[in-house]
C-alpha positions as CSV (number, residue, x, y, z in Angstrom):
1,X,75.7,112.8,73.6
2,X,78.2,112.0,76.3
3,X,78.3,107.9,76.5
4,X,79.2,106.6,79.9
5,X,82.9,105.9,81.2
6,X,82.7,102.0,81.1
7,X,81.1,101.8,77.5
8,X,83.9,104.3,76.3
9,X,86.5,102.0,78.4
10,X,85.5,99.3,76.9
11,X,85.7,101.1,72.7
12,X,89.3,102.4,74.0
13,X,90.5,98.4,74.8
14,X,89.4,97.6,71.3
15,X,90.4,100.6,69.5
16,X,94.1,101.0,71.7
17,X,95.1,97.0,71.4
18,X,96.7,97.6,67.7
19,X,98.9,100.2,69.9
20,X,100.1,97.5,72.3
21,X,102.0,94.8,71.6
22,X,100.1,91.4,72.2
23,X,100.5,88.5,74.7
24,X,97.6,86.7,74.5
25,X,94.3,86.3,72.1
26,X,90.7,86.0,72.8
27,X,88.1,83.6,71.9
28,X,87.3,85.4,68.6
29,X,91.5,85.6,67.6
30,X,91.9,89.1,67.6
31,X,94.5,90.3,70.8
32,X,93.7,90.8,74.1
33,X,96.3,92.6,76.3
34,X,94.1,94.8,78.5
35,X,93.9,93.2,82.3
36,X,90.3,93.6,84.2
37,X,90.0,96.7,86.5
38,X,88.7,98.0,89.8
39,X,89.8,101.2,89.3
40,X,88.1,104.9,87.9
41,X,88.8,104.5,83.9
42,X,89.5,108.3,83.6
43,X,90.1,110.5,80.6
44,X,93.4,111.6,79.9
45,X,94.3,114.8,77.6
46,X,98.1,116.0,76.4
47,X,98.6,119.1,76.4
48,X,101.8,121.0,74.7
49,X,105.0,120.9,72.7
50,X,106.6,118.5,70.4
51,X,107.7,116.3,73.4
52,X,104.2,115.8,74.1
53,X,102.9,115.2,70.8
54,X,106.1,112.5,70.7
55,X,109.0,114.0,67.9
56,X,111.7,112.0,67.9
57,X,115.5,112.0,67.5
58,X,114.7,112.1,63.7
59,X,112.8,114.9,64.3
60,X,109.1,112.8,63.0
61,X,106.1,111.8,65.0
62,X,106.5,108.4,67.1
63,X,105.3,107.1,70.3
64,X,106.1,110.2,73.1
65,X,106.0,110.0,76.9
66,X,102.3,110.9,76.6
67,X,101.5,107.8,74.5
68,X,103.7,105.2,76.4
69,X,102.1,106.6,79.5
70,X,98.2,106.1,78.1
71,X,99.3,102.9,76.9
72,X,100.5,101.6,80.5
73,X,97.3,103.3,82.2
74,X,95.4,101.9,79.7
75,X,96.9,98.2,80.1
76,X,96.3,98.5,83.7
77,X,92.5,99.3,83.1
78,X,92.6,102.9,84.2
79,X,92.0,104.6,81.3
80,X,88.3,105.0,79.4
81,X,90.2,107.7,76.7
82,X,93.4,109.6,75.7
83,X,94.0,112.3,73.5
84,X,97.2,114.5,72.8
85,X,95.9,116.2,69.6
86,X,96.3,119.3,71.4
87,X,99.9,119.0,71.9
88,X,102.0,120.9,68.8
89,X,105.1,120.6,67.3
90,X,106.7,124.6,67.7
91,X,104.0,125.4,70.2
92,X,104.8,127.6,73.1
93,X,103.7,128.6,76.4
94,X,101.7,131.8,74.5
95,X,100.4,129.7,71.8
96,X,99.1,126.9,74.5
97,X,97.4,129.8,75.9
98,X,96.0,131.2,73.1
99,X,94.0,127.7,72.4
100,X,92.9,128.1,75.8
101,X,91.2,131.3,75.4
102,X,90.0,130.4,71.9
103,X,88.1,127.0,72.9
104,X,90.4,125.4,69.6
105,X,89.4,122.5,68.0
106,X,91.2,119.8,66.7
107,X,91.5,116.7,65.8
108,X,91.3,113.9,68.0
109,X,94.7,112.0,68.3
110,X,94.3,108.6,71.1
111,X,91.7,106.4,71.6
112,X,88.5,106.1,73.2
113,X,86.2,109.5,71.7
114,X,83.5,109.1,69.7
115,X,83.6,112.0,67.8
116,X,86.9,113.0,65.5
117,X,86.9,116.5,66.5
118,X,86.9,118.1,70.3
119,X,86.8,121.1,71.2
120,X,89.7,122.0,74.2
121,X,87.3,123.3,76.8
122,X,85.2,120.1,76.7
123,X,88.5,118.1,76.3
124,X,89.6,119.7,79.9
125,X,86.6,119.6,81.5
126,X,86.4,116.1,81.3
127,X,89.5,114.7,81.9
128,X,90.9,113.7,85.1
129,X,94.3,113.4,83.7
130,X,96.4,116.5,82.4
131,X,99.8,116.3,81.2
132,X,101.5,119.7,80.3
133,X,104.9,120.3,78.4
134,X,105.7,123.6,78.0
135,X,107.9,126.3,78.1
136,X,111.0,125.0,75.9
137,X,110.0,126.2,72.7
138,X,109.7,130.3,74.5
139,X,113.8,129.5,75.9
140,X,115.3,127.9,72.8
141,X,116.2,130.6,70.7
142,X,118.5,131.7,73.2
143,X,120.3,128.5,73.8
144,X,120.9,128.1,70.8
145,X,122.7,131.2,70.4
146,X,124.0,130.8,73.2
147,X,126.8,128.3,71.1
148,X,128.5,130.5,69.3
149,X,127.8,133.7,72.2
150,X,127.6,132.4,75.3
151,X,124.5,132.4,77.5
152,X,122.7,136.2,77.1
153,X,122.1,136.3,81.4
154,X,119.6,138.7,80.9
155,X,117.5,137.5,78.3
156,X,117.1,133.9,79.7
157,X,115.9,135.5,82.8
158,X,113.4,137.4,81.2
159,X,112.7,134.7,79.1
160,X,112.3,132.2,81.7
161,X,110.4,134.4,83.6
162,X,107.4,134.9,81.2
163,X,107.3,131.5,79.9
164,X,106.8,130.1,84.1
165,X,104.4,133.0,84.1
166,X,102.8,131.7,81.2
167,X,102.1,128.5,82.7
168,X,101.0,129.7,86.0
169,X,98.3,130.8,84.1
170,X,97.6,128.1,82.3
171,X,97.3,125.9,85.4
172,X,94.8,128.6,86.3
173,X,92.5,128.2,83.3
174,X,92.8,124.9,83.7
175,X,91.8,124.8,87.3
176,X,88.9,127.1,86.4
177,X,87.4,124.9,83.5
178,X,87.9,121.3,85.7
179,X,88.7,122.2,89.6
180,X,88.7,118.6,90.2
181,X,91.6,117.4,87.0
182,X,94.8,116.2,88.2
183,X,97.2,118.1,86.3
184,X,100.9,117.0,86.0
185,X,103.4,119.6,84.1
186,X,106.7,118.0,82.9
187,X,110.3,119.5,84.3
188,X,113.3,120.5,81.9
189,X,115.8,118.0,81.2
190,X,119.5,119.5,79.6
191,X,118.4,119.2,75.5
192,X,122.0,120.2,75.3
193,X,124.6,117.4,76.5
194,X,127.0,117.3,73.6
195,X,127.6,121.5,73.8
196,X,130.9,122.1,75.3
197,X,131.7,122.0,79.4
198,X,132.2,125.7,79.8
199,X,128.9,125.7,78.7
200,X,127.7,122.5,80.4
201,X,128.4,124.4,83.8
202,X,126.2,127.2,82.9
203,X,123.4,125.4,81.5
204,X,123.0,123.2,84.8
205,X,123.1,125.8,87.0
206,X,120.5,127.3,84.9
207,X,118.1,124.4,84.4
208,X,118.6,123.9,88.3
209,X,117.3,127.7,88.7
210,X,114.4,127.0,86.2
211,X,113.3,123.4,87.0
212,X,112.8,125.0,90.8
213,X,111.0,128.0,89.9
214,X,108.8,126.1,87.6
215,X,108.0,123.3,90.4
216,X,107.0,126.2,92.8
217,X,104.7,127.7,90.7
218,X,103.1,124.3,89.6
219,X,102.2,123.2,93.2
220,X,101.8,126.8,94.2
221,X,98.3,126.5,91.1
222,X,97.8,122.7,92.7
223,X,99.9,120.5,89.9
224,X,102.2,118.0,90.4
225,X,105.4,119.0,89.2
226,X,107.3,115.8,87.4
227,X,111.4,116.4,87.4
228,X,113.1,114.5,84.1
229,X,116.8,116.2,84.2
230,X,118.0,112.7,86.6
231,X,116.1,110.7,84.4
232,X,117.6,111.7,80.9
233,X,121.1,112.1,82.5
234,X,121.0,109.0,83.0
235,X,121.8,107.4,79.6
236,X,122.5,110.4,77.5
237,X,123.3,108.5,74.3
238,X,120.5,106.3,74.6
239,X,117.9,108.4,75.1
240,X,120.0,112.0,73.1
241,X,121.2,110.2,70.4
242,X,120.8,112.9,67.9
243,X,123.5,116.0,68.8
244,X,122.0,117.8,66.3
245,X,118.4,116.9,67.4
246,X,116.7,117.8,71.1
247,X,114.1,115.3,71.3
248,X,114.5,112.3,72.7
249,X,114.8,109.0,71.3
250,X,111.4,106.3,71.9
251,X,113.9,105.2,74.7
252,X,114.0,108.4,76.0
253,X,110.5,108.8,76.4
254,X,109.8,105.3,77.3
255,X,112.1,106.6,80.6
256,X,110.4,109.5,81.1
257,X,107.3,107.7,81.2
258,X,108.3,104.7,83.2
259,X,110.6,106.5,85.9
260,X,109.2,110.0,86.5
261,X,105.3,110.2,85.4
262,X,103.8,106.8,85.8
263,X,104.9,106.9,89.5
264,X,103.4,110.0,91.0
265,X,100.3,109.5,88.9
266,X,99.4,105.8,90.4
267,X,99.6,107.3,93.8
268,X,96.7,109.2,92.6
269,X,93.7,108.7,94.7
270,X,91.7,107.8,91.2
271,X,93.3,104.6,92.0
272,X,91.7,104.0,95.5
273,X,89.9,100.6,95.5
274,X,89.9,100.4,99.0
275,X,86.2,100.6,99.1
276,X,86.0,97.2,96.1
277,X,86.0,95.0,99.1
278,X,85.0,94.1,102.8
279,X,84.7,91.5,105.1
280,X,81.6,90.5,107.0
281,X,82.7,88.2,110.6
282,X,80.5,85.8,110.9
283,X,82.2,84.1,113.8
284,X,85.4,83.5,115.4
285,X,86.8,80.9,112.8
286,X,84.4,82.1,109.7
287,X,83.9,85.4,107.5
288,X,82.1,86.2,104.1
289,X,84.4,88.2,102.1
290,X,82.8,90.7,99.5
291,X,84.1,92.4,96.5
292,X,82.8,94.5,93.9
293,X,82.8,93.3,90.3
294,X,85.8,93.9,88.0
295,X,85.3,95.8,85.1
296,X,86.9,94.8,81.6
297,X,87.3,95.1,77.4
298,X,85.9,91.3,76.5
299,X,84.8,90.1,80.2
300,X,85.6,88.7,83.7
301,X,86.0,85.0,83.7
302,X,87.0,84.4,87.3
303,X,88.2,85.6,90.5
304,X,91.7,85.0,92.2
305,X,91.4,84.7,96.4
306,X,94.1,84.8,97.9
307,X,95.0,84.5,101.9
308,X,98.2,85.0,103.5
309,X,100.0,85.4,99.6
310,X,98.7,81.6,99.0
311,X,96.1,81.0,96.3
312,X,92.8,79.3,98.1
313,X,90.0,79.5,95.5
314,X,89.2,80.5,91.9
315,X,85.6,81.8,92.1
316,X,83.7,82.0,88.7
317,X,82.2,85.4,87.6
318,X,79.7,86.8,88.2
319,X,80.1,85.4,92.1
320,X,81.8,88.0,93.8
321,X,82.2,87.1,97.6
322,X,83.3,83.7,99.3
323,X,83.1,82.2,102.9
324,X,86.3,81.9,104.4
325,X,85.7,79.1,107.2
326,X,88.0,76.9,109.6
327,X,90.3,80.0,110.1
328,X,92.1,80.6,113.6
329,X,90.9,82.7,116.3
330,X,92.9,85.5,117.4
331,X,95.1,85.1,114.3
332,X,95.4,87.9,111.1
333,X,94.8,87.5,107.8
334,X,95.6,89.2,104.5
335,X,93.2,88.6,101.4
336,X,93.6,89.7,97.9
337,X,91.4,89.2,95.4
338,X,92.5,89.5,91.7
339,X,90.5,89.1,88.5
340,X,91.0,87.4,85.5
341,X,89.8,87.5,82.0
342,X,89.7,84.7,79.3
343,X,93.3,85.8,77.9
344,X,94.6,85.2,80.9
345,X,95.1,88.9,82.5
346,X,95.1,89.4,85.7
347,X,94.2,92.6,87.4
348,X,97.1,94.6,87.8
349,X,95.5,96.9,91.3
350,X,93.9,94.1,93.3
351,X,91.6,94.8,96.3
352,X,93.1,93.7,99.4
353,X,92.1,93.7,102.7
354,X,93.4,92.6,106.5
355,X,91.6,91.6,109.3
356,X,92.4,89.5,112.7
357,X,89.7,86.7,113.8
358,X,88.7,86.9,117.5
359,X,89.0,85.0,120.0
360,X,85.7,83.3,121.9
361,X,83.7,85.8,123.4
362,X,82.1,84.3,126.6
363,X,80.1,86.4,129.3
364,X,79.0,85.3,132.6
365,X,75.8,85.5,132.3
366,X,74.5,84.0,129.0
367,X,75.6,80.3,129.3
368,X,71.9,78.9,130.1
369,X,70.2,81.9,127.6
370,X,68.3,81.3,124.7
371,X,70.2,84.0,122.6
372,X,73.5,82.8,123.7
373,X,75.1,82.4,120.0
374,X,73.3,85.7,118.8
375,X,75.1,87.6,121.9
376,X,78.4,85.8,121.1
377,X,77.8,86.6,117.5
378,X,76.8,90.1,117.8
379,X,80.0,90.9,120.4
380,X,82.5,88.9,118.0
381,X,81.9,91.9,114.7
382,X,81.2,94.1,117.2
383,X,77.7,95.2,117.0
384,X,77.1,95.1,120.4
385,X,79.2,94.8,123.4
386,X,79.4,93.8,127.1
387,X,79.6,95.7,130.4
388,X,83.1,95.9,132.1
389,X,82.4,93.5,134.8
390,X,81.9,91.0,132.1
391,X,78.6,90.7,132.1
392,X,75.7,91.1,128.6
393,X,72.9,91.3,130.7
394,X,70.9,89.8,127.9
395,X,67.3,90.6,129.9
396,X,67.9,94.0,130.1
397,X,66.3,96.9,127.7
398,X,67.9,98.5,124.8
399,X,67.6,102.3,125.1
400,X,67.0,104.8,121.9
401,X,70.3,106.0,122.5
402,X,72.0,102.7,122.1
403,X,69.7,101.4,119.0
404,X,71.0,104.3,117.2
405,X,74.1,104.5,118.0
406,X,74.4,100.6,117.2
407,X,73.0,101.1,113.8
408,X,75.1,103.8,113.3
409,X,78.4,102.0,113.5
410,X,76.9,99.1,111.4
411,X,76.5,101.2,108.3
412,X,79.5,103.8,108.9
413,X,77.0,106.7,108.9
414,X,78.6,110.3,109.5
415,X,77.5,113.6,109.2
416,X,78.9,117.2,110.2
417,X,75.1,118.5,111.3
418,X,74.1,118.4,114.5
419,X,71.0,116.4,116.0
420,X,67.7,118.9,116.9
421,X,66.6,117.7,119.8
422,X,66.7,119.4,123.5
423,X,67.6,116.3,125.8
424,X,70.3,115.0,124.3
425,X,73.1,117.8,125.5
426,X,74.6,116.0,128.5
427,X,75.8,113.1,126.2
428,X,79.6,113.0,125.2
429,X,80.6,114.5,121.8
430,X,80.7,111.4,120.4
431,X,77.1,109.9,121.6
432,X,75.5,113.1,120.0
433,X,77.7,112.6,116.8
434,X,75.9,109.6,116.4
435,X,72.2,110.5,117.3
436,X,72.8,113.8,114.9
437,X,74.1,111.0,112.3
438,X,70.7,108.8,113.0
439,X,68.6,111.5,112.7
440,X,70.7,112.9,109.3
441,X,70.2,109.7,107.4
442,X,66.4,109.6,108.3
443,X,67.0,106.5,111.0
444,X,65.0,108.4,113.7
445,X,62.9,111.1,113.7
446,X,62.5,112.2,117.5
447,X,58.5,113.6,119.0
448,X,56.4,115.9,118.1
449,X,58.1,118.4,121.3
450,X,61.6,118.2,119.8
451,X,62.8,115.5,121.7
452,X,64.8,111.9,121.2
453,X,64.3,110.5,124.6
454,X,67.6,108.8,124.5
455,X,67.0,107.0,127.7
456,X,63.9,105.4,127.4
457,X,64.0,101.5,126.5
458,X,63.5,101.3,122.5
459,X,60.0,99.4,121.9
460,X,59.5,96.4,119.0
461,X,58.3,98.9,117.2
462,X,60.6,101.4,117.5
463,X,63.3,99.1,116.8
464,X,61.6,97.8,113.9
465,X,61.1,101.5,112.0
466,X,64.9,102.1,112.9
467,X,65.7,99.2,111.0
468,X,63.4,99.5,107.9
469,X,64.8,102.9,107.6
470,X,68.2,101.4,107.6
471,X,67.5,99.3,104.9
472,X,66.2,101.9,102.5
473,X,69.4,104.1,103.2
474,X,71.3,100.7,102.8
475,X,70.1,99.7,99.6
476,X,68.3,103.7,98.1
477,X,65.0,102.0,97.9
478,X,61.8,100.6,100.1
479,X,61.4,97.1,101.0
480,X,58.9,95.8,98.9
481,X,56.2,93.4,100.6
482,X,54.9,89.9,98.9
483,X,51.7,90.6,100.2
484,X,51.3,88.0,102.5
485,X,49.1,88.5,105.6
486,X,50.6,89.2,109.0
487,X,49.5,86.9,111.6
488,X,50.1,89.7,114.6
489,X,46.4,91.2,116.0
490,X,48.2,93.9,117.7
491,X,49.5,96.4,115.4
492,X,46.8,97.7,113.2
493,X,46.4,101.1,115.4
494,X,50.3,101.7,114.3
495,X,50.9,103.9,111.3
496,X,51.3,102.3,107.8
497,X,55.5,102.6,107.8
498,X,55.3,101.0,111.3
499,X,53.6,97.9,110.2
500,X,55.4,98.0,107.1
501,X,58.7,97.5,108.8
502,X,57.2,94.8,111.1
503,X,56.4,93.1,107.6
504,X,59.8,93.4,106.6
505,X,61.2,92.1,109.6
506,X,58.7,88.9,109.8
507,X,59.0,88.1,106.1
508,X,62.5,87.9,106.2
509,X,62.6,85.2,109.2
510,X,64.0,88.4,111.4
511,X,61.4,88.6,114.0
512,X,58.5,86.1,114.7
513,X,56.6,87.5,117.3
514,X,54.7,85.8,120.0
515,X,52.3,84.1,118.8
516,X,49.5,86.3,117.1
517,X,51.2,88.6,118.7
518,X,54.0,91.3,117.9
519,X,54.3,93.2,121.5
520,X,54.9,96.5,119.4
521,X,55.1,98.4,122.6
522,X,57.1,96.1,124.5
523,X,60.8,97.3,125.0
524,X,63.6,95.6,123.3
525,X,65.5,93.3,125.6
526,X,69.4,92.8,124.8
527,X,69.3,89.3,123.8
528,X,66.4,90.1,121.5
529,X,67.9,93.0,120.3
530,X,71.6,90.5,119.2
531,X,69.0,88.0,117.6
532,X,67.6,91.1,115.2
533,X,71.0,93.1,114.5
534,X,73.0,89.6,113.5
535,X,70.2,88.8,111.3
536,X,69.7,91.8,110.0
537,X,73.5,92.4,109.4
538,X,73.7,89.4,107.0
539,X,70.9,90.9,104.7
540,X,71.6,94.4,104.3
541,X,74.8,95.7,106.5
542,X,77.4,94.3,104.8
């Protein structure tokens, strides 16, 4: 049985905390290092040689790139599991391959499965994160003989060339068991620094040749291609401190990890929380600001906000939004929002979001108007809008046309189809985007004839179904009634989703009619029309 990602998340924090060292404990004692998360926990597999299975200078099995990467993925919250027990000491690029085609299976070695075998095709297939070390093992023969003969020309290039070969095609079975994995294949660092300098000369003009051979043929199968030789150059002794030995020290791959992999993978768009938070303007001074609820091992004790870098309120789980009153018009603001458990971690990928207040909105024609606030409202977020001589023209009638393109913009609908109906084709490109985007996510329907009548005034009614529709696309079910009895005499020759969206509307203070009456055929002034958009844009189009 395949458990979901956040239960196996939350078995990887417990089972991976003995791996990291601790900075803070929980209630129950026991070490709590892993910080809340907004982010995709995604599975990560190793795939590979000894440097991905982590041999050492001393030439035993310690804490590789692969682990020192999982662990700081894992810290951060992005990780639900991590296994390199496909990674082999002696293994090369045919012997990778040959596991492929086999389906091996072996031993789990990480965190976060609940089984203690896998097989590889089902390790791939679900992972979003592959790492891939290969090709060293097929070249070292020669370099090592290479010593006492010089390098053999001839058999590095043939040797070089089947071992790139070799992993072009492994990207390929990759890509054809998991399309969607992020695959990052590790570049060729000089495993030879303390050979002599006529040999030093040849062996960076060959590892130049290699590393960009191998880095076209990874991005040529989709990979990232992850360059090391800068990295390990760096501090030779440090992280080589073995001249008899190839791999690096824990140092080494600590580097490795740090400076080349953990980079380019946290650019990955796995990492996109973007979409964790939004803001909802309420006015010119005041928004609600709305987040989505951090995930992590023990729990979320509290929210972080922060505007403009300064700390303004700790909010207390589960509340995830806050208003933000007594701002500035016309002014920007930054917020942040970070989470916090009871060990004291704070989310290390925060959402964060900008947006500039407006100023008073004020048009020439509203001031003595009933709906003068809901207009002023509905221009400020930008629901509606005014007429360039500055002018709302509040008593005038809301056309199809505009009611769906309105609703449209609310809730961000697209869609690549195009609208059915016959009167619609001397609108602009983008009017009919938007009908064709109504019509896509069920918000209209159009006549029996094929047509939307996009000119003629939306009715109560109309308006009504438009926005009952909206709701169920909103929020992926109906609105449920309570039952209660409508008070309007005038609807019951309407069919039963028309009066159920008049329901709607008048049991959640929306609409209140006239009386006993709704005016279901009545068109939809532009004053009426702000009242039921900024109402209905605090309940379900946030």
């Amino acid at each position: 049985m395949q458990l979901s990602k956040k239960f196996r998340f939350l078995a990887a924090s417990i089972l991976t905390l003995q791996l990291i060292v601790p900075t803070a404990a929980n209630a129950e004692g026991q070490s709590d290092n892993i910080a809340p998360s907004w982010v995709v926990q995604a599975d990560y597999v190793a795939l590979g040689d000894s440097l991905a299975q982590g041999i050492n200078e001393l030439g035993v099995i310690g804490l590789g790139y692969t682990d020192f990467v999982a662990q700081a993925l894992q810290h951060e919250g992005f990780l639900a599991s991590y296994n390199k027990g496909f990674a082999m000491s002696g293994y090369s690029t045919t012997n990778i391959l040959t596991d492929i085609h086999n389906n091996v299976e072996k031993a789990v070695t990480g965190f976060g499965y609940t089984s203690e075998q896998v097989k590889l095709h089902d390790a791939i297939k679900n992972a979003e994160i592959i790492t891939l070390t290969a090709g060293a093992n097929d070249l070292l023969p020669i370099l090592k003989e290479s010593q006492q003969t010089g390098i053999d020309t001839a058999a590095m290039i043939k040797a070089t060339k089947e071992a790139v070969t070799n992993i072009g095609t492994i990207l390929t079975e990759i890509k054809k068991l998991n399309p969607q994995a992020e695959v990052y294949v590790m570049g060729y660092y000089n495993s030879f620094p303390y050979y002599e300098e006529k040999l030093q000369a040849q062996f960076k003009v060959l590892l130049a040749t290699l590393n960009t051979t191998l880095k076209s043929t990874v991005e040529k199968a989709g990979a990232t291609f992850v360059p090391t030789y800068n990295i390990v150059a760096k501090d030779v002794l440090s992280y080589l401190p073995n001249p008899e030995n190839i791999h690096l020290s824990e140092a080494g791959y600590l580097a490795v990890a740090n400076d080349a992999f953990l980079p380019l993978m946290k650019t990955s768009s796995l990492w996109d929380i973007s979409k964790a938070i939004n803001v909802n303007v309420k006015d010119q001074t005041t928004v609600e600001v709305h987040w989505q609820e951090a995930m992590d091992n023990v729990g979320v004790t509290n929210y972080l906000v922060y505007v403009n870098d300064q700390l303004i309120s700790t909010v207390e789980a589960p509340t995830t939004s806050i208003t933000l009153d007594k701002l500035t018009e016309n002014t920007a603001y930054h917020v942040v929002v970070k989470a916090v458990d009871a060990a004291g971690n704070e989310s290390v990928q925060s959402p964060e979001i900008t947006f500039t207040t407006q100023g008073a909105i004020s048009f020439t024609d509203i001031d003595k108007h009933w709906a003068k606030e809901y207009i002023q409202q509905a221009a400020a977020t930008g629901i509606m809008n005014g007429y360039p001589d500055g002018t709302f023209r509040p008593e005038h009638h809301v056309t199809r046309v505009q009611a769906a393109a309105i609703l449209v913009r609310s809730l961000g609908l697209t869609t690549q189809e195009q609208a059915p109906f016959t009167d619609i084709a001397n609108y602009d490109a983008k009017t009919k985007s938007e009908i064709a985007a109504a019509y896509a996510h069920g918000l209209i329907k159009g006549t029996a004839d094929g047509k939307f009548n996009p000119a003629q005034p939306v009715t109560r009614a109309q308006l009504a179904l438009m926005l009952y529709r909206a709701y169920e696309q909103q929020v992926n079910q109906p609105s449920v009634a309570t039952g209660s009895e409508l008070p309007f005499t005038d609807i019951a020759s309407y069919d039963v989703e028309t009066q159920q969206a008049i329901k709607m509307l008048y049991e959640l203070g929306i609409v209140t009619g006239d009386g006993k009456k709704y005016l279901p055929a009545a068109p939809t002034k532009r004053g009426e029309a702000a009242k039921i958009l900024v109402n209905i844009n605090q309940l379900i189009i946030q």
